[in-house]
Each structure stands twice: as C-alpha cells, then as structure tokens.
C-alpha positions in Angstrom: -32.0 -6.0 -32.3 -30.4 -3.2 -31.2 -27.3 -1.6 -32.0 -25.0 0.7 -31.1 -26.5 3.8 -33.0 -29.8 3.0 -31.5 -27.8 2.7 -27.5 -26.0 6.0 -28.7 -29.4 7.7 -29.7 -31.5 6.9 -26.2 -28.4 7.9 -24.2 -26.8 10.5 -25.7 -28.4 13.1 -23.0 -27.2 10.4 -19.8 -23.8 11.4 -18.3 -22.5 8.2 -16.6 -19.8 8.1 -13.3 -16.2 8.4 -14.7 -14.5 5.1 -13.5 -11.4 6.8 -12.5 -12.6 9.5 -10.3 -10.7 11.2 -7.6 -11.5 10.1 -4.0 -12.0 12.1 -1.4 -9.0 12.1 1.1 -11.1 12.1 3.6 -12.4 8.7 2.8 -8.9 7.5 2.6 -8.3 8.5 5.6 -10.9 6.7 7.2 -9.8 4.1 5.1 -6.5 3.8 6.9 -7.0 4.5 10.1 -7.6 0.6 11.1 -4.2 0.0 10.5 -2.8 2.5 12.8 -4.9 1.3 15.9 -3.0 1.5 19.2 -3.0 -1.1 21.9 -5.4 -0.5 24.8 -4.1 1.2 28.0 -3.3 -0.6 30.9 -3.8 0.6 34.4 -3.1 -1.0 37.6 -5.5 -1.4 40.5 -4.7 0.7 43.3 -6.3 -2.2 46.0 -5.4 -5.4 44.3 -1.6 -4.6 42.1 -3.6 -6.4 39.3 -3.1 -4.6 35.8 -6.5 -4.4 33.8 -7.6 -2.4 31.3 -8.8 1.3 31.7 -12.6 1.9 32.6 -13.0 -1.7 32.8 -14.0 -4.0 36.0 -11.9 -6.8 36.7 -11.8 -9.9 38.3 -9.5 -10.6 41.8 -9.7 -13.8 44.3 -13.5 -14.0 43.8 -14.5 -10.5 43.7 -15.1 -7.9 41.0 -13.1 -4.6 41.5 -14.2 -1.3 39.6 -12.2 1.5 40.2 -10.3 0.3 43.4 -13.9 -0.8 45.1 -15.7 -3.9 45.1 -18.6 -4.2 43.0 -19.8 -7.7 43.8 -18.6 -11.3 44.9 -18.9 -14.3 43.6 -21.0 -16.6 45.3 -19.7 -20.2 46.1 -21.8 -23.1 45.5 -22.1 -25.2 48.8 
C-alpha cells in the first residue's frame, strides 16, 4: 500500500487550489444583488384608470389594452 512518502513523491511538482482564496468582489457583488431587487413599476392606463405594470398588456372589461390601445377582445361563447 501506499503511503504518504510515496503520495509526497508523485506530487511533489502538483500545486493544488488554496482553500481559503480571496474572491473576486466582483462575484460578490453579483452575489448580492438578489437581495437588493426593487419592486416592479407601476403605471396607470391612460384609457382605462387601471394600474398595470410597465411594458406589459393588461386585461379591462373583456379587452386587452397595450399602451392605451386595444390589442384584442375576448370572444364570448354563445
């Protein structure tokens, strides 16, 4: 079997990872910016009133309103 004189001969040229290395702050920073996440912006319709959120289409009385205009309607099963 072998032992530790034989481990120390085969890898005594190898330079292993230091466990306690330095990280990069940008990493950390990356890290932590999931905790500082903002809420989303809310904007209100200029047609309907309705708040919704920014860039998104949103649904009023049966139609779907994108940027003030009507996108499509819903169609009612008869």
């Amino acid at each position: 079997m072998g032992g530790i004189k034989e481990f120390k001969l085969k890898y005594k040229n190898k330079i292993m990872a230091h466990p306690k290395r330095k990280t990069s702050t940008t990493r950390r920073d990356k890290r932590r910016t999931h905790k500082n996440a903002v809420a989303n912006n809310i904007a209100t319709c200029p047609t309907t009133g309705q708040p919704h959120l920014f860039h998104h289409a949103h649904w009023h009385e049966g139609k779907l309103y994108y940027k003030g205009k009507v996108v499509a309607e819903k169609e009612v099963a008869v």
